[in-house]
C-alpha positions in Angstrom: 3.3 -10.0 -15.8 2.3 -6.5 -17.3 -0.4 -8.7 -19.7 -1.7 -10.8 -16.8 -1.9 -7.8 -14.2 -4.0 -5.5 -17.2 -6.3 -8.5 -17.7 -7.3 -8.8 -13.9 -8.2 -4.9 -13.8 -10.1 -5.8 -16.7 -11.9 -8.6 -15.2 -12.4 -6.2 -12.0 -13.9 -3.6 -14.0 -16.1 -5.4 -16.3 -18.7 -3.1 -17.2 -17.0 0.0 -15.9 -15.3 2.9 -18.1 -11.4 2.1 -17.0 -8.0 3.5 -18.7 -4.9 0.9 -18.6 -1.4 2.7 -18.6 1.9 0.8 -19.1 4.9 2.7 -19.0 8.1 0.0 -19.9 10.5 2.8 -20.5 10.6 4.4 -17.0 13.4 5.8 -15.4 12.1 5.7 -11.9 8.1 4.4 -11.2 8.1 8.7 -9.9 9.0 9.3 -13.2 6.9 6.7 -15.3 3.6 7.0 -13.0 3.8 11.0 -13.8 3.9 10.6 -17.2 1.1 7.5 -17.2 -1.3 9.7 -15.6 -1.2 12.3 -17.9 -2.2 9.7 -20.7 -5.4 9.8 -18.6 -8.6 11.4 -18.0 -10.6 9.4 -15.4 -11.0 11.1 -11.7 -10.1 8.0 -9.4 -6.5 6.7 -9.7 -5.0 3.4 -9.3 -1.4 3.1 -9.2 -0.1 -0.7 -9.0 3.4 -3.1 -9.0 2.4 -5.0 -12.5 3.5 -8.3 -10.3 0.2 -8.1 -8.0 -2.9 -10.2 -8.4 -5.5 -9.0 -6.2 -8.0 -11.3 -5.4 -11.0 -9.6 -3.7 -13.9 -10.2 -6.3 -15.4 -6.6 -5.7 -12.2 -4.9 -5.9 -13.8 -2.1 -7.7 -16.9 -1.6 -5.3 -14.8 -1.4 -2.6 -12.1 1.0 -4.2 -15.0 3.6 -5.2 -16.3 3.2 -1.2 -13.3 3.9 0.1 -12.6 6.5 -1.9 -15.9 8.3 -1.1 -14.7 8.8 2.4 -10.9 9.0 1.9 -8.5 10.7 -0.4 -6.2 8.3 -1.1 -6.0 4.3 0.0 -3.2 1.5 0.1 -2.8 -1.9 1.8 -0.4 -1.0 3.8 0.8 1.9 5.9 1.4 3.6 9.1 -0.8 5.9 11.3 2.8 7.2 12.4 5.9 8.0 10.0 9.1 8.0 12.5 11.9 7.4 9.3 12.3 6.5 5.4 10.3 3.0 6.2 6.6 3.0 7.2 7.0 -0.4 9.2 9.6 1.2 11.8 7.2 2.9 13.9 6.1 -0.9 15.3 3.0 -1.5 16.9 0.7 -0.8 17.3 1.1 2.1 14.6 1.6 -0.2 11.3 -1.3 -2.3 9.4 -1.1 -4.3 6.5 -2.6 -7.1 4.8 -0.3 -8.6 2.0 0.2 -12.4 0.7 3.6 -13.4 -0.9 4.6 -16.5 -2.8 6.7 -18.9 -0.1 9.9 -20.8 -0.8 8.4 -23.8 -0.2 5.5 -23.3 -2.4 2.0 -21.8 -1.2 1.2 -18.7 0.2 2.2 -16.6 3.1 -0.2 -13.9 4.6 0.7 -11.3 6.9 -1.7 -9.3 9.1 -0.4 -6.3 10.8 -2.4 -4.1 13.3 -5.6 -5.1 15.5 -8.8 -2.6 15.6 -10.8 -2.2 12.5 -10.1 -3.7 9.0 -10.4 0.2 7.3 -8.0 2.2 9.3 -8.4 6.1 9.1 -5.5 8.7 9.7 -2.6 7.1 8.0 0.4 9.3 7.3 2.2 7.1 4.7 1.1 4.1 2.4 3.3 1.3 1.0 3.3 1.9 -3.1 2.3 -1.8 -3.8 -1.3 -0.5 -4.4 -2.4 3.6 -4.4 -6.2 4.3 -5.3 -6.5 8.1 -5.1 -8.8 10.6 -6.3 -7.3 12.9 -9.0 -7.3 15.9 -7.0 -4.6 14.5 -4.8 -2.1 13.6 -7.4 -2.7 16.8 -9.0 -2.1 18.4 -5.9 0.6 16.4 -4.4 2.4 15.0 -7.6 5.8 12.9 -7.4 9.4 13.9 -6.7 10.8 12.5 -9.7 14.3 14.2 -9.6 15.2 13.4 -5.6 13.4 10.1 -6.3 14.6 8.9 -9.6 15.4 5.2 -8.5 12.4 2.7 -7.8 12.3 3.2 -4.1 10.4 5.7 -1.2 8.9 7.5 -4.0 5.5 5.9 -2.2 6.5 7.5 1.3 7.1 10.2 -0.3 4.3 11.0 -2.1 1.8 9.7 0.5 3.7 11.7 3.3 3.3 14.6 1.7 -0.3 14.2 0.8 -1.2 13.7 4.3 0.7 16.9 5.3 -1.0 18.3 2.4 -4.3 17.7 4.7 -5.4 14.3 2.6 -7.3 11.8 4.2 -5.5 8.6 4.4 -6.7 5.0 4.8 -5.4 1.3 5.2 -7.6 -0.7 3.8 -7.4 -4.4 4.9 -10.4 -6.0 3.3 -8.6 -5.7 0.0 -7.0 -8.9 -0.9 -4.3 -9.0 -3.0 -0.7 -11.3 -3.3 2.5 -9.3 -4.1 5.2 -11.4 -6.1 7.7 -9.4 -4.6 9.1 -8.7 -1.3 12.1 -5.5 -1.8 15.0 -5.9 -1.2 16.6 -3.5 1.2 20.5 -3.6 -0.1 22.9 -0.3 -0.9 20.5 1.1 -3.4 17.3 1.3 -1.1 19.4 2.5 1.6 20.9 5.3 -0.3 17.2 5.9 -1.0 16.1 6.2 2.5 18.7 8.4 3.3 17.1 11.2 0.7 13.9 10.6 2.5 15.1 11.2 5.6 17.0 14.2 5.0 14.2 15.9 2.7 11.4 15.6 6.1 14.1 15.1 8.4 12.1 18.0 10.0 8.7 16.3 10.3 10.6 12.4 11.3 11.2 11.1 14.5 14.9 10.9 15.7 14.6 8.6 18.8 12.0 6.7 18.3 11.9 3.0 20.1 9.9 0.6 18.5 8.2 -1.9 20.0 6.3 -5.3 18.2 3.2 -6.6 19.5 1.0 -9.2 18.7 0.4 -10.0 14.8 -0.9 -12.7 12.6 0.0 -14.6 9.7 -0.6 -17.9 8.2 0.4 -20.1 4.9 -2.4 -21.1 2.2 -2.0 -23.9 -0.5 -4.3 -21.4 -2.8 -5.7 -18.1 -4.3 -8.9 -19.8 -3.0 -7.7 -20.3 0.4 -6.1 -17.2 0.8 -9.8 -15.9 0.1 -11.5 -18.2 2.4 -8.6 -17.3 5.1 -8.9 -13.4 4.3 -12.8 -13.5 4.3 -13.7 -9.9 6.2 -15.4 -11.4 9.3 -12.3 -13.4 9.9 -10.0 -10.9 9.9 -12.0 -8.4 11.7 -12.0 -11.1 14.4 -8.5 -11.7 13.9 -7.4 -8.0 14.2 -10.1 -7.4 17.5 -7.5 -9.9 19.2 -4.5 -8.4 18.0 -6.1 -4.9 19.1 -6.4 -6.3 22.6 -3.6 -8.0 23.0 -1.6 -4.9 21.7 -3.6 -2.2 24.3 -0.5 -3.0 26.7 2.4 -2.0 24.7 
């Protein structure tokens, strides 16, 4: 995967200065994405899974215009952080645009939160994909020794960034497929519970979620995950899901 995932960000950044990173010895991805970055000297930041393929041709483009009018961007997130897992504030506070393999074969696509596809004043990101400026990290850095496992070191970081007075963005025009989908067993929970106790302060304790509208579908394809995520679509997708959420 690690080969395959470096060759893509190649491919992306054809003609562009870019530093690849692998750490294989980490203890925790707090832990191995500290000591990646400091094998690095470039300003903008891209922290990945090495079991993503992202698909969106001008990846790069896009990254660099985000970043000019936000700190630090991600796929998925939530404009508000109630607990240790950025999908339990429910709609219409959580946004997200991330293709899976399915069982069955193909592709399933999932696309949470109406209103525009670039969603300003997020207060924590999903670590499948960060893009940063430097600043941020240097800054903000990573809680290796409460975090020292493979999960909520993402919430964590990202909370704290946009408590740090970071801008924040979702940004759903970037298409990529994530191999993997957690799982949320005795180890993750344990996890969650250090995250909730280190901001229990800054969490919300009684919080009712509610879910609204959302969209998904299944593709055969890479291509027709493309075709299906092309921006116009989903911007029409997510005006619906905007309205039909403005009750809840």
């Amino acid at each position: 995967m690690f080969r395959r995932v470096c060759e893509r960000y190649r491919t992306l950044y054809t003609g562009r200065s870019v530093e690849i990173v692998g750490i294989h010895d980490a203890r925790s991805l707090a832990e191995g994405y500290e000591r990646g970055i400091a094998q690095t000297k470039g300003e903008v930041l891209i922290l990945s899974h090495d079991d993503i393929d992202v698909l969106t041709p001008d990846f790069a483009a896009r990254v660099a215009h985000h970043l000019a009018g936000n700190d630090l961007i991600g796929v998925a997130g939530t404009t508000r952080l109630v607990e240790g897992r950025w999908a339990a504030a429910g709609d219409p506070y959580v946004y997200a645009l991330i293709s899976s393999p399915l069982p069955e074969g193909g592709y399933g696509t999932m696309l949470l939160g109406g209103g525009p596809l670039v969603v300003p004043g997020i207060q924590a990101l999903d670590g499948v994909l960060l893009a940063m400026q430097r600043r941020v990290f240097a800054a903000v850095g990573f809680d290796a020794a409460v975090f020292d496992h493979f999960h909520l070191y993402d919430l964590d970081f990202s909370f704290r960034a946009y408590r740090a007075g970071f801008k924040l963005a979702v940004c759903r025009d970037i298409v990529l497929i994530h191999e993997s989908t957690g799982r949320y067993d005795a180890v993750w929970r344990e996890y969650k519970r250090r995250f909730d106790l280190k901001h229990r302060e800054h969490l919300l304790a009684d919080w009712k979620a509610k879910e609204g509208a959302r969209a998904s579908f299944s593709s055969s394809t890479r291509e027709d995950i493309l075709r299906k995520c092309a921006p116009v679509e989903l911007a029409r997708i997510a005006a619906q899901i905007e309205r039909a959420n403005a009750v809840l």
